[in-house]
C-alpha positions in Angstrom: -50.7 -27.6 25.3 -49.6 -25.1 22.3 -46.4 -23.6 22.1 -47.9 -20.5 23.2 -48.7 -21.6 26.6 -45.5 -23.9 26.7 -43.9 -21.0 26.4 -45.2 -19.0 29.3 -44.9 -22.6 31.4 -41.3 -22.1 30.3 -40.6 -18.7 32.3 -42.3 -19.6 35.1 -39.7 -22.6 35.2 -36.3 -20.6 35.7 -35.7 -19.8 39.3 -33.4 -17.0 39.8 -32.4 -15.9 43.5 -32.4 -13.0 45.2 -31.4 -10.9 48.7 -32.5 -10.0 52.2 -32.4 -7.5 55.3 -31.7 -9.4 58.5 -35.5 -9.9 58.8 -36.0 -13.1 57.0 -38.9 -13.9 55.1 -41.5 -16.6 56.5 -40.9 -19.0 53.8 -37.0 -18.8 54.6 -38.2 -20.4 57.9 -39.8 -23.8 57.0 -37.6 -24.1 53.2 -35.2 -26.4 55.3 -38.3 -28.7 56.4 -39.3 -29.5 52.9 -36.4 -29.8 50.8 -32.9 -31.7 51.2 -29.6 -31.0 49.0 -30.2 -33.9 47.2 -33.5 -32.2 46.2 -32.4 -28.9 45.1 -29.8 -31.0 43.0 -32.3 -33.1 41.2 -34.8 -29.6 40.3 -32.0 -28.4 39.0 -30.7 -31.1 36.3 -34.1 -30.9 35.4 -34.6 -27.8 34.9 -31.3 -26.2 33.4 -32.1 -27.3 29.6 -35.5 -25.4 29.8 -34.2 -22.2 31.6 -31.3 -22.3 29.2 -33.8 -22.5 25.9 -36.6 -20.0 27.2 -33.3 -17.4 28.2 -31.9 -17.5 25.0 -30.2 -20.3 24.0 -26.7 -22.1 25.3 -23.2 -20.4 23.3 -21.2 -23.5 23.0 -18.5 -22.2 20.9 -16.9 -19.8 23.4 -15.3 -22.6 25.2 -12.7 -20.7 26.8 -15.3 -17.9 28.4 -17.1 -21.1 29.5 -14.1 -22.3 31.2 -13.4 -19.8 32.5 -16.8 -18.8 34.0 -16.4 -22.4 35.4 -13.5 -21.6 37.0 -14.8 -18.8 38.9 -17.6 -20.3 40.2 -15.1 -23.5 40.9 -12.8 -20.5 43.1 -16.3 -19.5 44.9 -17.6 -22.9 45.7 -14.4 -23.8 47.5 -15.3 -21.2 50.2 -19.0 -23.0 51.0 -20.0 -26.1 52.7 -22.8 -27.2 50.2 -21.8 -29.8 48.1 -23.6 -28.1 44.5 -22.3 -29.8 41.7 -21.9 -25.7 40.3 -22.0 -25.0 37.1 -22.7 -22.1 34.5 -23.3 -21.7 31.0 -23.0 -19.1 28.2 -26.4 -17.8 27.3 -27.3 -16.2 24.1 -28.8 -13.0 25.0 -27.4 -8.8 24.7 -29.1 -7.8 28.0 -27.0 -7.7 31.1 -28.3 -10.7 33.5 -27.6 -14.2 35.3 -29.7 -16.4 37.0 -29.3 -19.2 39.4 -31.4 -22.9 39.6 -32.0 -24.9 42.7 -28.8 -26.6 43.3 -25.9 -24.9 41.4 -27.1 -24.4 37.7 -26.7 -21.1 36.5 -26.5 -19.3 33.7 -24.8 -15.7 32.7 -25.4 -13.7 29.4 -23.3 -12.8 27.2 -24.5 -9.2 27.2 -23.4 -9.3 31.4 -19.8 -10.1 30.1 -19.5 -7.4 27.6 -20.9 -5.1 30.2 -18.4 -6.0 33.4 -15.0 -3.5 33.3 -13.6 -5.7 36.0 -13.3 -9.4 37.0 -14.3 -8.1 40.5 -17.4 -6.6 39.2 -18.5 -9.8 37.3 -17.7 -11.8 40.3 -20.1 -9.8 42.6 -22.7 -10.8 39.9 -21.8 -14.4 40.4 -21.4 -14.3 43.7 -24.9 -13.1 44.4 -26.5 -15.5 41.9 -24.7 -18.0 44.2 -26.1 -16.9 47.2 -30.0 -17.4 45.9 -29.2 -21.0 45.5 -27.3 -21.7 48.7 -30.2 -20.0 50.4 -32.9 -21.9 48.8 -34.8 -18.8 47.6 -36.1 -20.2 44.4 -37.3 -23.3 46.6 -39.2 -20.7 48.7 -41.0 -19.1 46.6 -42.3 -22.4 44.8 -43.3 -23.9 48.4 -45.2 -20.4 48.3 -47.0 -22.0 45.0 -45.3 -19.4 42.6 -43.5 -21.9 40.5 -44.6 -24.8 38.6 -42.9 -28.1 39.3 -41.3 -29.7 36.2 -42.3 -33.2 36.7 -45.8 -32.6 36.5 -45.3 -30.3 33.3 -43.3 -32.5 31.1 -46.6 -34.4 30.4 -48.7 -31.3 29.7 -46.1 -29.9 27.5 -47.2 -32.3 24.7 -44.0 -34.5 24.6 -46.5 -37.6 24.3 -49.3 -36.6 22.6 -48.9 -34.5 19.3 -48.7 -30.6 20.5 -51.5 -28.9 19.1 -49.2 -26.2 17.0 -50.0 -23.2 14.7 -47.0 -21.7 12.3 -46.6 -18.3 13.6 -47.6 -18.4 17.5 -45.2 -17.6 20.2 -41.5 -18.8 19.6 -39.3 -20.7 22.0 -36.1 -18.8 22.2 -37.2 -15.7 19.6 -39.5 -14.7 22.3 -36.7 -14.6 24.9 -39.1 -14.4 28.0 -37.8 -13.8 31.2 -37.3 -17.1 33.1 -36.9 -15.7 36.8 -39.5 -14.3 39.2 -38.6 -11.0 41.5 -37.7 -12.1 44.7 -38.0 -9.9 47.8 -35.9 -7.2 49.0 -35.1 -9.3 52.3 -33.8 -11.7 49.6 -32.1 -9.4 47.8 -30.2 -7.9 50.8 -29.5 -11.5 52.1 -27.8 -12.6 48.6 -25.8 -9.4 48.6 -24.5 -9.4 52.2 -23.9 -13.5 51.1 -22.0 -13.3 47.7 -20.0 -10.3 48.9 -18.6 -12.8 52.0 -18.0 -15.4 49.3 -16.0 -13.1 47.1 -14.0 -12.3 49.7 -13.4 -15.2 51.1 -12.4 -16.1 47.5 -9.6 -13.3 47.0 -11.7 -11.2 44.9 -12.3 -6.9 45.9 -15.5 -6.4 47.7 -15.6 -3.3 45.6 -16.6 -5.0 42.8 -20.1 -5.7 44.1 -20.9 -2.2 44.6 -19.6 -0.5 41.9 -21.7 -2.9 39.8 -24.9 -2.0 41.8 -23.8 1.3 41.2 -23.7 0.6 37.4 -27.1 -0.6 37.1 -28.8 1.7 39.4 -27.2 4.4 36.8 -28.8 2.4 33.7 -31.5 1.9 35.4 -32.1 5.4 35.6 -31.2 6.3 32.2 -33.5 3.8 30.9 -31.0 1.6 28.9 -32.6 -1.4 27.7 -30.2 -4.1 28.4 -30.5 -3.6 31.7 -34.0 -4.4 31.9 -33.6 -8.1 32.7 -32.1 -7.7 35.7 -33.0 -4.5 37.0 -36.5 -6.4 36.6 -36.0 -9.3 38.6 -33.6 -7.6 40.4 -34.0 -4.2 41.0 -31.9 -1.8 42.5 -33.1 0.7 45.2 -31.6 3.3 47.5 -31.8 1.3 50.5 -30.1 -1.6 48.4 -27.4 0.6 47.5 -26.8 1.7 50.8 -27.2 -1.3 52.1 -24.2 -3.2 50.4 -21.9 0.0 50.7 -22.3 -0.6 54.3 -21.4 -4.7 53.9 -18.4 -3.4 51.3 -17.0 -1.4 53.9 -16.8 -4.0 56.2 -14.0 -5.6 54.4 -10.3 -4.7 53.4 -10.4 -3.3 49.2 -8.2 -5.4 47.1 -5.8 -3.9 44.2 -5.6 -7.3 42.7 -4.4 -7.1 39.2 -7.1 -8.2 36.4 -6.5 -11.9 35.0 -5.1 -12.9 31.9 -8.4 -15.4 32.0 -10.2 -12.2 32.2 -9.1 -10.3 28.9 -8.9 -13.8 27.2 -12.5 -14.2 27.6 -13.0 -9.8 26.8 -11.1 -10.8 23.4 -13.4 -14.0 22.9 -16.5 -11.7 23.3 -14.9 -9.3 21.0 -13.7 -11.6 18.1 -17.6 -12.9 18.4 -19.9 -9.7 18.9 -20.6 -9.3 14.7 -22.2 -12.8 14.8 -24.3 -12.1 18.0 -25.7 -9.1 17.0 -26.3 -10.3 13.8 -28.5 -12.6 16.2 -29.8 -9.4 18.1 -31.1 -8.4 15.1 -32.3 -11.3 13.5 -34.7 -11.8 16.8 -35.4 -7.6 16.7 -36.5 -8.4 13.0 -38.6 -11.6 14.0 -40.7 -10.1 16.4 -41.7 -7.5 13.5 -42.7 -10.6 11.4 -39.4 -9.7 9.1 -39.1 -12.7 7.9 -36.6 -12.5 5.5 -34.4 -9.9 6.8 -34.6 -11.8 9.8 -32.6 -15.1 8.4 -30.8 -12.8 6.1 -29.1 -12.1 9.2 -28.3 -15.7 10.4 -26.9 -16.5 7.0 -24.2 -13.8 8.0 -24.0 -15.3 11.9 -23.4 -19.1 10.3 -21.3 -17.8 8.2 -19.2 -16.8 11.0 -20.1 -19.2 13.8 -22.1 -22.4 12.2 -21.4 -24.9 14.7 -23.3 -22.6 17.3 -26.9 -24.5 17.9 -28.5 -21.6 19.5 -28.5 -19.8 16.1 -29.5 -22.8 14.1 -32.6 -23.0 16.7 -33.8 -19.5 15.9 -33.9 -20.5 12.2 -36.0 -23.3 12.6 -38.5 -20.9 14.9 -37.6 -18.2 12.3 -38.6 -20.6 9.4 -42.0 -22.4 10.9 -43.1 -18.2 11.9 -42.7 -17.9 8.0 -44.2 -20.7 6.6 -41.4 -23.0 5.9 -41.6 -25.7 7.6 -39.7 -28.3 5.6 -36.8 -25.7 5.6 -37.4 -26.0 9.2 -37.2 -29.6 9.4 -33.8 -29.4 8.0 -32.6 -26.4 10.1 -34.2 -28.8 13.6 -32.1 -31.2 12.4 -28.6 -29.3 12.5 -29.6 -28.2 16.0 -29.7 -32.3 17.4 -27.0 -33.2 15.3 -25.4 -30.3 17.5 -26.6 -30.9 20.3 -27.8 -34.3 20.7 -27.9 -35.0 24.5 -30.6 -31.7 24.4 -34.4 -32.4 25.3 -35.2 -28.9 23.6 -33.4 -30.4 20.2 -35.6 -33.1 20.1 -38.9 -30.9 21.3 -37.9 -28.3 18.6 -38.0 -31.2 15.9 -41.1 -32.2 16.9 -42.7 -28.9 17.3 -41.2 -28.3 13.2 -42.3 -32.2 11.9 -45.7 -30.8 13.3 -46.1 -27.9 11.1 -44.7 -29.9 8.5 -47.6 -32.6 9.3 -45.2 -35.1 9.4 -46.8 -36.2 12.8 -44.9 -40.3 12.7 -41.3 -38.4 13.0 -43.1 -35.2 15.3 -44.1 -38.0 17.7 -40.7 -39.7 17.4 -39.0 -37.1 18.2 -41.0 -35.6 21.0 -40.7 -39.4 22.7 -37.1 -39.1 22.7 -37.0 -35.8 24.0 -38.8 -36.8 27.1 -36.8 -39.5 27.3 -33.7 -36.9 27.6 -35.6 -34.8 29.9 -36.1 -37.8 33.0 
């Protein structure tokens, strides 16, 4: 299988969750009779370094912002029953949207946080995320045959056999596809009614959720871009809105004061934003075949962050699309020596030894990646 294709296996992979009226979906009915905690755990693991790659890329170097997104899922967590080994990570991306894998692996862009004007507001976002995975929605929708199960796919991916690759087709993370389906609106209402309980229940103002519904729903309508993610797997209608006005009403408003942990990770973004829209625009550029002014851009974002592996990544796609390979090579090689522990490190080595047509080290490489990826 080519990149091309891997790459549309890739967004079929992610499985974000959404909300529901008080009229359940079938599927929601028989989800318990073919999956088990354990389960939803394991899909998970499994999937989280491929969701992370196809949305973007992990941030690594905003360790505070990591921890303290951590932390706030941690605060949530307490106020559940499912033992979710919860995590989220930074994803390189300007559009506003998180997502949520089987089992407690998530992940929020960076373009949600710079969106959020409270911790509250952010929180709804979390919370709801949350809720798809406690209920099992992404699970429904594969037992529906939507999805693609990643055991099965690691083989046809080409990690054994050499990939059959052609500089300039469809790029891992420069393509940025979205890795979650829609989910139905009884999904949608179910996660909302769901995450605001666990924000409550967590200390956090129920008013958050709607005034962020209420934020989208307004970019939405204006047609802003970086909403587009998750007004498309997520979308916000009138009965929605109404809908969690109603469930916010329900509960005592909060005048909590904001965090210090909460403008600590607003001036993290802040001292970081030149380097990621240098990034921005280095993928904006990419997809017009700019090569050049395309890593003329990531020489200005290394310059400023070079230990981040999600920009290091894009240059070696960058750098293959242009016919560079052996630049590639070396650029692959920064990105496992990175992040080593990464099955997409070690696939994007191979994938650049291949268009090099070094096929010994593309094979060695793509071996040890699905080793990482058991």
């Amino acid at each position: 299988m080519n990149w091309f294709a891997l790459t549309g296996l890739l967004c079929t992979l992610g499985l974000s969750t959404g909300c529901q009226n008080p009229i359940r979906d079938p599927i929601d009915s028989v989800v318990d009779q073919v999956t088990t905690d354990r389960q939803e755990i394991t899909k998970g693991r499994r999937q989280y370094p491929f969701a992370l790659a196809q949305s973007g890329g992990e941030l690594v170097t905003l360790v505070s912002t990591t921890d303290y997104l951590n932390g706030l899922i941690q605060r949530l967590a307490r106020t559940t029953t499912t033992a979710f080994p919860w995590e989220i990570r930074l994803v390189n991306d300007s559009s506003i949207n998180a997502w949520a894998l089987p089992g407690g692996k998530m992940g929020v862009n960076w373009g949600l946080l710079d969106a959020v004007e409270s911790e509250s507001e952010l929180v709804s976002v979390l919370g709801h995320e949350m809720a798809h995975s406690l209920e099992r929605h992404g699970t429904g929708q594969q037992t529906m045959g939507s999805l693609v199960g990643l055991a099965s796919t690691l083989i046809e991916i080409g990690l054994g056999d050499r990939a059959q690759t052609q500089t300039g087709q469809q790029l891992l993370s420069l393509g940025q596809g979205v890795i979650m389906g829609q989910y139905s609106q009884s999904n949608e209402l179910e996660a909302d009614r769901e995450g605001v309980r666990l924000m409550v229940a967590a200390g956090f103002d129920p008013r958050g959720a709607m005034q962020m519904q209420e934020k989208l729903a307004r970019l939405g309508s204006g047609g802003n871009s970086i909403a587009q993610k998750i007004l498309g797997t997520h979308p916000v209608s009138r009965e929605r809105l109404a809908a969690i006005q109603s469930v916010v009403a329900g509960y005592p408003a909060s005048d909590q004061p904001e965090s210090r942990d909460f403008q600590r990770m607003k001036a993290e973004l802040s001292a970081t934003r030149s380097a990621l829209d240098l990034v921005t625009k280095a993928r904006q550029d990419g997809g017009k075949k700019a090569w050049e002014s395309a890593l003329a851009h990531l020489a200005k974002a290394h310059a400023q962050r070079p230990g981040e592996p999600s920009f290091w990544r894009l240059q070696a796609e960058l750098l293959v699309a242009a016919g560079r390979p052996g630049d590639a090579v070396e650029a692959a090689l920064q990105v496992v020596n990175l992040a080593p522990d990464d099955p997409i490190s070690e696939m994007l080595l191979g994938y650049c030894y291949d268009a090099a047509g070094d096929q010994a080290n593309a094979q060695i490489a793509r071996d040890r990646a699905k080793r990482l990826a058991q």
